[in-house]
C-alpha positions as CSV (number, residue, x, y, z in Angstrom):
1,X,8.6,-7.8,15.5
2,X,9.4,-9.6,12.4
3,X,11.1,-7.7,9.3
4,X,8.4,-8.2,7.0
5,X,5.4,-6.8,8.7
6,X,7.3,-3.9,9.4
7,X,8.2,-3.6,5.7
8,X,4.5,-3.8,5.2
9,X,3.6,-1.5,7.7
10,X,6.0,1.2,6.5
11,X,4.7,0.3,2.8
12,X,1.2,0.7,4.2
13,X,2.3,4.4,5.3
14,X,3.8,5.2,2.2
15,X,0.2,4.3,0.2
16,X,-2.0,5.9,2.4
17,X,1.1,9.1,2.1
18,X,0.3,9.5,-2.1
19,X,-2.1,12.1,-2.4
20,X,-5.6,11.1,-3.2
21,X,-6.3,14.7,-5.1
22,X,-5.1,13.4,-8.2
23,X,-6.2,10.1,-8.0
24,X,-9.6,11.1,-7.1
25,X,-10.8,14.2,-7.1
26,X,-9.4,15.8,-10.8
27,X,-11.6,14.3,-12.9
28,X,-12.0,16.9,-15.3
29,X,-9.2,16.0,-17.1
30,X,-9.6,13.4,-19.7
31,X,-5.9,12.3,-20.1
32,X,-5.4,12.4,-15.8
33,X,-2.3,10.0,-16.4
34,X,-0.8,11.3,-12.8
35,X,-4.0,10.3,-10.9
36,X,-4.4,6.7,-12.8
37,X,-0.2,6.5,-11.9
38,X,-0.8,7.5,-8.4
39,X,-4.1,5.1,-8.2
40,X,-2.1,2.2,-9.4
41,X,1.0,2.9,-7.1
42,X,-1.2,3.1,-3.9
43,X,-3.3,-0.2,-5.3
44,X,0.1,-2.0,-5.4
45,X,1.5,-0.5,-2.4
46,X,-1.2,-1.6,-0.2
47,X,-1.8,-5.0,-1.4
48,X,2.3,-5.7,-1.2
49,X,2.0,-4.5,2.5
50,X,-0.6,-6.6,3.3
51,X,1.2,-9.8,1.6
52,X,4.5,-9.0,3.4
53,X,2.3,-8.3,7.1
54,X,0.1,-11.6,6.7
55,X,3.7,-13.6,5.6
56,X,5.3,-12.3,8.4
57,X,2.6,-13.7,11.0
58,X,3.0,-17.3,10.0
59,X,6.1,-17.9,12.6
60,X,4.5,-16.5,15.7
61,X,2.8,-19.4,16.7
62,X,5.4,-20.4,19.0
63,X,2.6,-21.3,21.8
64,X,0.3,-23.9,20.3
């Protein structure tokens, strides 16, 4: 397995580990900075795993 999907797999892991409570479910709060920090983390987490997965796909074609 190539070093960059399982970077992105482990960050995958690590965004889907961030509680969602805060994120999600507190919204009686008006200044919920920890949930829109947490929100933002796991946004950026997932979408740099999925960059560094997809990247790390390219040089697998060895049979075509």
């Amino acid at each position: 397995m190539n070093t960059k999907r399982i970077i992105g797999i482990v960050l995958w892991v690590l965004a889907f580990a961030i509680p969602f409570k805060f994120a999600l479910l507190d919204t009686e709060a008006v200044g919920n900075i920890k949930g829109l920090v947490s929100f933002v983390v796991m946004l950026v987490l997932v979408f740099t795993g999925y960059a560094l997965f997809d990247s790390g796909k390219q040089g697998d074609s060895q049979g075509h």
